[in-house]
PAMAR-640379 format. One line per field, with one value per residue (C-alpha): z, x, y; residue in three letters; residue number from 1. Coordinates in Angstrom, 1 decimal. Layout:
<pts>
up	Z,...
east	X,...
north	Y,...
residuo	ALA,...
num	NUM,...
</pts>
This chain:
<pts>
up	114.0,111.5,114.2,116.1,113.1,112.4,108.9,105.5,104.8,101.6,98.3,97.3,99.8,97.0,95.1,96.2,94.8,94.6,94.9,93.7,93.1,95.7,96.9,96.1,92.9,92.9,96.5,96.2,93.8,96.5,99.5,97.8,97.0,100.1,102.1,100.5,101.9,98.4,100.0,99.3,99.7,99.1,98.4,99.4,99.1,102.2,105.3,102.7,102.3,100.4,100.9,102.1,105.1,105.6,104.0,105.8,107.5,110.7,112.1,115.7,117.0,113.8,112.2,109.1,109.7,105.9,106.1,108.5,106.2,102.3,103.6,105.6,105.5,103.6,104.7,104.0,102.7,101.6,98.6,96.5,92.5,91.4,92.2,89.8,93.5,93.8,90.4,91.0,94.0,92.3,89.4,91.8,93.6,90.3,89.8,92.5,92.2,90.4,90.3,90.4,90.6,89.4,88.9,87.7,84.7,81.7,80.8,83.7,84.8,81.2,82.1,85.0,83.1,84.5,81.4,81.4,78.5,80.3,83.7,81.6,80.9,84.0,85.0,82.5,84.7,86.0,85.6,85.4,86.8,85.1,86.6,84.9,84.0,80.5,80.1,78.4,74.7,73.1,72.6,76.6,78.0,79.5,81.1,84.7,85.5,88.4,89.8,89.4,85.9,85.1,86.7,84.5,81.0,82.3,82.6,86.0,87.2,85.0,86.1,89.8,91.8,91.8,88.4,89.5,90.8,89.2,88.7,92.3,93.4,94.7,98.2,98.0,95.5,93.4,90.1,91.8,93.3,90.3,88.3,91.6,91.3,87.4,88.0,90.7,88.1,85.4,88.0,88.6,85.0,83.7,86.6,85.5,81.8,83.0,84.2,80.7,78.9,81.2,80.7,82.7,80.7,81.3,82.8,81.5,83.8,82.8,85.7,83.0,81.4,84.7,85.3,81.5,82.1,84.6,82.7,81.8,78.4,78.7,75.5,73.5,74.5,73.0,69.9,68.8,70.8,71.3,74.7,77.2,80.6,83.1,87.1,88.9,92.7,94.8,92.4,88.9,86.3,85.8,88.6,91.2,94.0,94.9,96.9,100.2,102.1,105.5,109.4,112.2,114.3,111.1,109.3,105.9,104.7,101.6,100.2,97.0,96.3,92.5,91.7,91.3,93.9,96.1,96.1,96.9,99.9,100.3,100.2,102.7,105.5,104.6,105.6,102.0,99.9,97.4,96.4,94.4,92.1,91.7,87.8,88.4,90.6,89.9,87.0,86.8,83.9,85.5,88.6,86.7,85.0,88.6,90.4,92.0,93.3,94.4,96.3,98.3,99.3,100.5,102.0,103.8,105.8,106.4,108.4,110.5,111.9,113.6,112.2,114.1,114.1,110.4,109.8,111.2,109.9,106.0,107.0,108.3,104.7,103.0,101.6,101.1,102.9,104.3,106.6,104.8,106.9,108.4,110.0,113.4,112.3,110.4,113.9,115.8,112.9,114.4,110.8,110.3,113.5,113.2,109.5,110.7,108.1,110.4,112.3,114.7,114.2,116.8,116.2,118.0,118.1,118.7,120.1,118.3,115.5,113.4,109.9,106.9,106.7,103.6,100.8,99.0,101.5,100.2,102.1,102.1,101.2,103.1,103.5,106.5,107.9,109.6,110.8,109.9,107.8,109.0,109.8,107.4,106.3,109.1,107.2,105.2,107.2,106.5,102.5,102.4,104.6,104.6,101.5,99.0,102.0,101.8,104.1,106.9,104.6,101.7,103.9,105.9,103.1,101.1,104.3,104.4,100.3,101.5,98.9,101.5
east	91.2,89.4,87.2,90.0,92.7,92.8,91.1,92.2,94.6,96.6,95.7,93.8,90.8,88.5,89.5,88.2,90.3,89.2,92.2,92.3,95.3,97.8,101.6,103.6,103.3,99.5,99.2,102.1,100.8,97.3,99.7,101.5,98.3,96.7,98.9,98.1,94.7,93.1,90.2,91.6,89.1,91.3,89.5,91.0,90.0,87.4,89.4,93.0,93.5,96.6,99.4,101.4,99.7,102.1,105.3,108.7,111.4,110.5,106.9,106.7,103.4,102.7,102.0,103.5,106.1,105.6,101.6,101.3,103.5,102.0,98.6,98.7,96.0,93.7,90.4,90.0,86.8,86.3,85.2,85.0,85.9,85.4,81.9,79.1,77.8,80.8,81.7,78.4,79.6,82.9,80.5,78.4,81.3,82.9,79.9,81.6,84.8,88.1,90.4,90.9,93.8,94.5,97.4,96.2,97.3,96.3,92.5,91.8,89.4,87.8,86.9,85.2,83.5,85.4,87.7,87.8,85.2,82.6,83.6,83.7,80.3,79.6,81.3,83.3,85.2,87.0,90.7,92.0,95.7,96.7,99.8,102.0,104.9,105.0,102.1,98.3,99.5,102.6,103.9,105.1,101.5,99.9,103.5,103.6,105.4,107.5,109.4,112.8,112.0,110.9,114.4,116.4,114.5,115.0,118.8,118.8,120.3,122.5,124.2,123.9,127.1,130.5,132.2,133.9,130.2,126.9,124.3,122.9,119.6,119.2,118.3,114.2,111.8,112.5,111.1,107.7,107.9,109.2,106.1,103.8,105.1,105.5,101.4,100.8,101.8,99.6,96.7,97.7,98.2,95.4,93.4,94.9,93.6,90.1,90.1,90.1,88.5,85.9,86.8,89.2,91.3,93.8,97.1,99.3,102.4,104.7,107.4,109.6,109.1,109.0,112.5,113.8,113.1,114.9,118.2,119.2,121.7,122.0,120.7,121.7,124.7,124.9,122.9,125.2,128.8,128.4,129.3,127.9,127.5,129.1,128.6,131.2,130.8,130.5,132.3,131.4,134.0,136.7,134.9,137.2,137.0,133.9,133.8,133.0,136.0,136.7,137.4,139.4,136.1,135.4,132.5,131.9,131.7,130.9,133.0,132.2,135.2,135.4,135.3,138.3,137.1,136.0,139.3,141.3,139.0,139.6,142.8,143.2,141.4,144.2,146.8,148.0,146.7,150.0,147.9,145.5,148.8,149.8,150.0,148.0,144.8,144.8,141.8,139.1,140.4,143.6,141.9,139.5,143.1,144.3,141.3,142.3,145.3,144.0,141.0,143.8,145.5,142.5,141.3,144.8,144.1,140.9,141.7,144.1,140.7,137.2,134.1,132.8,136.0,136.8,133.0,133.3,136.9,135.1,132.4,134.4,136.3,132.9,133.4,130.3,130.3,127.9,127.9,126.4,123.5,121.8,118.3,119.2,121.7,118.1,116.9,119.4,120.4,119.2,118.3,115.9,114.5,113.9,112.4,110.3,111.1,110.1,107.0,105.8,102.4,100.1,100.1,97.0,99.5,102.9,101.9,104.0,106.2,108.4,107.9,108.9,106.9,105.0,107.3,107.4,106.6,104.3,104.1,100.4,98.8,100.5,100.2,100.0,100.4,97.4,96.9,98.5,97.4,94.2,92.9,90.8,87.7,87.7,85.7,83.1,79.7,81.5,81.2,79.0,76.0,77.2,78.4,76.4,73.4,72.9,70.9,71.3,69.4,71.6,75.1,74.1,73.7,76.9,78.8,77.4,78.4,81.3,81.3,82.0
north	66.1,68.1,69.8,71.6,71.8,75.2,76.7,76.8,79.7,80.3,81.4,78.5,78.7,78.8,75.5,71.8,69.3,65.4,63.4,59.8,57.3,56.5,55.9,59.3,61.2,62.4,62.3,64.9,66.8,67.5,67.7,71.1,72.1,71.5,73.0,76.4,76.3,74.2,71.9,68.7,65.6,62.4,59.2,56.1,52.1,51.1,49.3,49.6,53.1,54.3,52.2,55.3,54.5,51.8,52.9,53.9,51.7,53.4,52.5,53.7,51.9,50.3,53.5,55.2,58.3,59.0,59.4,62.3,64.2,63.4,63.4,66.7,69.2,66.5,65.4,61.5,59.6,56.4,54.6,51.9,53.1,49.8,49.9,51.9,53.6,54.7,55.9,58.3,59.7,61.1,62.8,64.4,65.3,66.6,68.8,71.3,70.5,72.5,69.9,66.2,64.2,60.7,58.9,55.2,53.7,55.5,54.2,53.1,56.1,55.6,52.1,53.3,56.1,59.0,59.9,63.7,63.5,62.4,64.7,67.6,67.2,67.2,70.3,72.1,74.1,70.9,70.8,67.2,66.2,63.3,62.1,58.5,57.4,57.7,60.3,59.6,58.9,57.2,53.3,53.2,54.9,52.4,50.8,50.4,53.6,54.1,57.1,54.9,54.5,57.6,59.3,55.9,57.5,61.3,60.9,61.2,57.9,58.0,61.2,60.7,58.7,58.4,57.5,54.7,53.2,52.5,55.4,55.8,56.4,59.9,59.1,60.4,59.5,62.2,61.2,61.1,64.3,66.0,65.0,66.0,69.6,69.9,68.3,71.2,74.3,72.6,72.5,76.4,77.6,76.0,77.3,80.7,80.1,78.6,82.4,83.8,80.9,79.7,75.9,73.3,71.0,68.1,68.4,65.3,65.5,62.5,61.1,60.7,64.3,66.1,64.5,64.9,68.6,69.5,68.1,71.5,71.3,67.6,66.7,69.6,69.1,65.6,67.1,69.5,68.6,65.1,65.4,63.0,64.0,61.8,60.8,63.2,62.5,65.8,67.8,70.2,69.0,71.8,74.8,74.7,74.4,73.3,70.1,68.7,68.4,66.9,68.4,67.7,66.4,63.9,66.7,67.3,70.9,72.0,75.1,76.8,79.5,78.5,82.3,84.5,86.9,84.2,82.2,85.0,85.4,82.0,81.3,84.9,82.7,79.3,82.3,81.2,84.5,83.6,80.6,83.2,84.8,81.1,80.5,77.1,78.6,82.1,82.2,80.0,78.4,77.3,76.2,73.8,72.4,71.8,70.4,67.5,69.0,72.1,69.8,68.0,71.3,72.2,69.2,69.0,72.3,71.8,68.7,70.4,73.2,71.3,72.3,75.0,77.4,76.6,77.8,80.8,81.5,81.0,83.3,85.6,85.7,85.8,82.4,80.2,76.9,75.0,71.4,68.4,68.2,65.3,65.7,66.4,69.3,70.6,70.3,72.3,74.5,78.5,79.5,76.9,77.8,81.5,80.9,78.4,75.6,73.0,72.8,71.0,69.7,67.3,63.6,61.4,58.5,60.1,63.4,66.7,65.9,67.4,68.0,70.6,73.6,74.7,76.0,78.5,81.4,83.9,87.3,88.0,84.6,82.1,78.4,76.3,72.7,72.7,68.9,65.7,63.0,61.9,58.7,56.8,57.5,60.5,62.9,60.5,61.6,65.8,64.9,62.3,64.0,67.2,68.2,65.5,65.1,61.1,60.1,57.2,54.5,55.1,55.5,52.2,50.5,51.6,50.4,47.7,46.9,48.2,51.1,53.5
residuo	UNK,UNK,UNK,UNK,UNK,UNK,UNK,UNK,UNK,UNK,UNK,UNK,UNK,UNK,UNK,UNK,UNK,UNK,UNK,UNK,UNK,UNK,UNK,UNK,UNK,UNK,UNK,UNK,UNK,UNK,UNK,UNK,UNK,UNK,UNK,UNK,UNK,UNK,UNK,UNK,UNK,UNK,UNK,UNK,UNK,UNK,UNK,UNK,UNK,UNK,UNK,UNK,UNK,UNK,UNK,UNK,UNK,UNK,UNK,UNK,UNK,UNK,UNK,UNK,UNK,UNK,UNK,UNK,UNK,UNK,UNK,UNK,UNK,UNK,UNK,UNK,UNK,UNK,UNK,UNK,UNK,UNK,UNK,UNK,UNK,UNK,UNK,UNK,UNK,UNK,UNK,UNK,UNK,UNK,UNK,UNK,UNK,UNK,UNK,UNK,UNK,UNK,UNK,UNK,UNK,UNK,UNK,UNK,UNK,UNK,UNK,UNK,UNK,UNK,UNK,UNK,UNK,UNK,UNK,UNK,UNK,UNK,UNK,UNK,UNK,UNK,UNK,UNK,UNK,UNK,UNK,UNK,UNK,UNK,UNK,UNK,UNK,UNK,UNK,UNK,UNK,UNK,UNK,UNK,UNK,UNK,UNK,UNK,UNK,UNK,UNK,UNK,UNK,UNK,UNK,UNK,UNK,UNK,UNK,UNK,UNK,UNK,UNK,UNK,UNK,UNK,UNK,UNK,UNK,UNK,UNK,UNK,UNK,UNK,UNK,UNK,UNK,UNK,UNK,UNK,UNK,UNK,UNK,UNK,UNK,UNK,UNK,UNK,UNK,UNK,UNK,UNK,UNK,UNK,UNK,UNK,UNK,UNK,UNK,UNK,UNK,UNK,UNK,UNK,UNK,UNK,UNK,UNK,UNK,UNK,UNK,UNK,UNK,UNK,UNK,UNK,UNK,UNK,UNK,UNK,UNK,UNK,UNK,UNK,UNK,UNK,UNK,UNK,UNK,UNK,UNK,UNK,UNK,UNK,UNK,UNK,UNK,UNK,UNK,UNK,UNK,UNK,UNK,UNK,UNK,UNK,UNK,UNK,UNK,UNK,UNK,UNK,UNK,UNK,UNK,UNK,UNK,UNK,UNK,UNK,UNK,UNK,UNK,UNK,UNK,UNK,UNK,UNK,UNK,UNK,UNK,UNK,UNK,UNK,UNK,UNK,UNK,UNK,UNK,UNK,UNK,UNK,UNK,UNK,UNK,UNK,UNK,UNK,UNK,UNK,UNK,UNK,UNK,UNK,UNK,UNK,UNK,UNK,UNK,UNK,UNK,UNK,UNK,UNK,UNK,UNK,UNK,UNK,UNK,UNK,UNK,UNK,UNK,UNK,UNK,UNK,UNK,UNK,UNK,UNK,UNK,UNK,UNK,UNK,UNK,UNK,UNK,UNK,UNK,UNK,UNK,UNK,UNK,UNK,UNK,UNK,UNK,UNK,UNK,UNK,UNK,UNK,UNK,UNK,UNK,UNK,UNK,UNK,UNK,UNK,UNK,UNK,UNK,UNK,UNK,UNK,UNK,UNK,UNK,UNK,UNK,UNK,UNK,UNK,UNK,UNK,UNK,UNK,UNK,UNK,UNK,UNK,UNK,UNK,UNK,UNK,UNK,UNK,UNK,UNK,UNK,UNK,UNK,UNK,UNK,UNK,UNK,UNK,UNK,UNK,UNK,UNK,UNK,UNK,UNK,UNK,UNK,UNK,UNK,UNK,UNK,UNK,UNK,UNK
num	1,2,3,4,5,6,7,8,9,10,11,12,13,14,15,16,17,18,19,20,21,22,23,24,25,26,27,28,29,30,31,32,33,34,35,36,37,38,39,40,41,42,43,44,45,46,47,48,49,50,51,52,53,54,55,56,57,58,59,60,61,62,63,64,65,66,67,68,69,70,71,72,73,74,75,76,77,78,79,80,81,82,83,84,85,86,87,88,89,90,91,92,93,94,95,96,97,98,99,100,101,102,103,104,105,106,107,108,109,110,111,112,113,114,115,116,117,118,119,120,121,122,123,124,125,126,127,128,129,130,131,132,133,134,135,136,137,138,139,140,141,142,143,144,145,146,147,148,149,150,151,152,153,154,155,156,157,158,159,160,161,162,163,164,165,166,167,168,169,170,171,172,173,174,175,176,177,178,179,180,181,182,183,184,185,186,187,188,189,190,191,192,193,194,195,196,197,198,199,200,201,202,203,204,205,206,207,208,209,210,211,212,213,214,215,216,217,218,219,220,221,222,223,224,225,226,227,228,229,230,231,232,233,234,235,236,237,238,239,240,241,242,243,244,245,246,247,248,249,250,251,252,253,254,255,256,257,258,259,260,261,262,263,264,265,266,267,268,269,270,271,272,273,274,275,276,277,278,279,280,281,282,283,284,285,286,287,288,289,290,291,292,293,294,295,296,297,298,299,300,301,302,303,304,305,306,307,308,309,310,311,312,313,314,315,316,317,318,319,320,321,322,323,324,325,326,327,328,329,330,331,332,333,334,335,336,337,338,339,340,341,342,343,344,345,346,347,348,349,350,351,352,353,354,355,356,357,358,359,360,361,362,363,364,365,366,367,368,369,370,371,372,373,374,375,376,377,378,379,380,381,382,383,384,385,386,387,388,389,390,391,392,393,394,395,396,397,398,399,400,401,402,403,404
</pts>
């Protein structure tokens, strides 16, 4: 795979990041970086590798449908942390290194000797991503942190659902990937600042922080109003209307008319324009006062008018709407297509698959998926003779230890 994936593009060509840790969050973080053209050398436990390998409820030949995706654009090597051998190999490995991530319990990597103190020593250009649930200091640091908690403590769960249910889980692991891209600008900005200063430094991106701060006015809110936000289902509590509402042929579109322009343009295309001078819907104000009912009026006509006519009557009015999309509608949708936001990338198991492209776009520097996850331990004689030149005595014997 790595000899006939195509090269590294992307603005990052001239970083090599180590990746260490496993499941989601790190391995995240070094998949957005990887796929703008960072060298990213991931280093997983001999004949386990990261249990990503065998997540997902769908596992067509045994084989993980999450993996090709988190681990794209990675080159794989093996070794054993636990073991002083292999503990060396990351500090020479650090020596020419920018970045390396790690997402163990806090005080783990100082137990193995590779606290940033000592890897800084090493090379003090390196810029450490440090990525946990509760962050590297405080009473909760070294908790077992998981993305669920991490979006509980944010405020997250809490807001999320229907008010007549339980918080609800967001449907992705989004607590995890929050901290992996809150990790990924660290890693840039104090790249950016290594620039000036000449030295790395540690990135502590916290699963609950990364989630806590993308709460907007949440807690200010409570600070000075004492208002406490509340689960609302698919709607925004008095911006009207702006719901998900029904078809004939059983879809669910989103329209978002809760402007006073907008509705007027909206309630032109229900052939009911008279519903924008109406006392109860014609400001914003009035239409928040009115919500539910103004919902079911519109939910009535929208059942009367399939999807794909009703569509092109809103855009016709300029209104904003948009289906509740599944993956296959991603699949079919002719926008998605001609911006290329899914790719389709070779598989040595499954053959081409479908996956998201590389986000954000960038006009001059632009990343790419460039292979899939790779098998294990695929690129250990590429680092291990290549890069640090071991020769066959010394690999032979680390295999046979099973450090490698």
């Amino acid at each position: 795979m790595g000899d006939t994936a195509p090269p590294r593009q992307g603005p990052l060509t001239d970083l090599r990041v180590i990746e260490m840790g496993q499941l989601l969050a790190g391995p995240f973080c070094g998949q957005i970086l990887a796929d703008f053209g960072a060298e990213v050398i991931k280093i997983e436990q001999p004949g386990e590798g990261d249990p990503m390998r065998q997540w997902g409820r769908e596992k067509p030949h045994g084989k993980s449908l999450w993996w090709p995706v988190v681990a794209r654009n990675k080159k794989s090597v093996t070794l054993n942390l636990r073991e002083p051998e292999g503990q060396e190999i990351v500090r020479r490995l650090v020596r020419d290194s920018d970045i390396l991530i790690e997402n163990f319990r806090p005080g783990t990597m100082e137990r193995w000797g590779l606290g940033y103190d000592e890897l800084s020593w090493i090379n003090p250009r390196l810029v450490m991503v440090r990525v946990t649930g509760f962050g590297q200091t405080g009473p909760y640091a070294r908790r077992a942190g998981y993305g669920a908690i991490g979006e509980a403590m944010g405020g997250l769960r809490y807001v999320v659902g229907d008010p007549s249910t339980p918080p609800s889980r967001m449907g992705i692991s989004i607590g995890d990937e929050l901290a992996a891209l809150h990790a990924a600008l660290g890693a840039m900005m104090a790249i950016h600042a290594r620039e000036r200063t000449g030295r790395g430094q540690v990135v502590d991106s916290a699963i609950y922080e990364a989630v806590l701060n993308m709460m907007e006015s949440l807690v200010t809110e409570y600070d000075v109003a004492g208002y406490v936000r509340e689960r609302t289902g698919p709607i925004l509590p008095n911006v009207a209307p702006s719901n998900v509402y029904e078809t004939r042929d059983g879809k669910l579109l989103l329209i978002a008319a809760n402007q006073d322009t907008v509705f007027r343009r909206l309630a032109a295309a229900m052939g009911r324009p008279e519903l924008a001078e109406d006392p109860r819907y014609a400001t914003h104000g009035a239409r928040g006062a009115h919500q539910a009912e103004l919902d079911a009026l519109i939910n009535d006509w929208t059942r009367t008018i399939d999807l794909k006519p009703l569509e092109a009557l809103l855009e016709e009015h300029g209104v904003p709407c948009g289906l509740i999309y599944k993956a296959e509608d991603m699949l079919a949708d002719p926008h998605f297509q001609a911006r290329e936001a899914i790719v389709t990338v070779p598989h040595p198991a499954f053959g081409p698959i479908r996956m998201q492209n590389v986000a954000p776009r960038l006009s001059e520097t632009p990343g790419a998926v460039r292979h899939v996850g790779p098998e294990l331990g695929e690129h250990n004689d590429e680092v291990y003779r290549g890069l640090l030149g071991l020769g066959d005595e010394v690999l032979a014997d680390y295999r046979a230890r099973g450090i490698i």
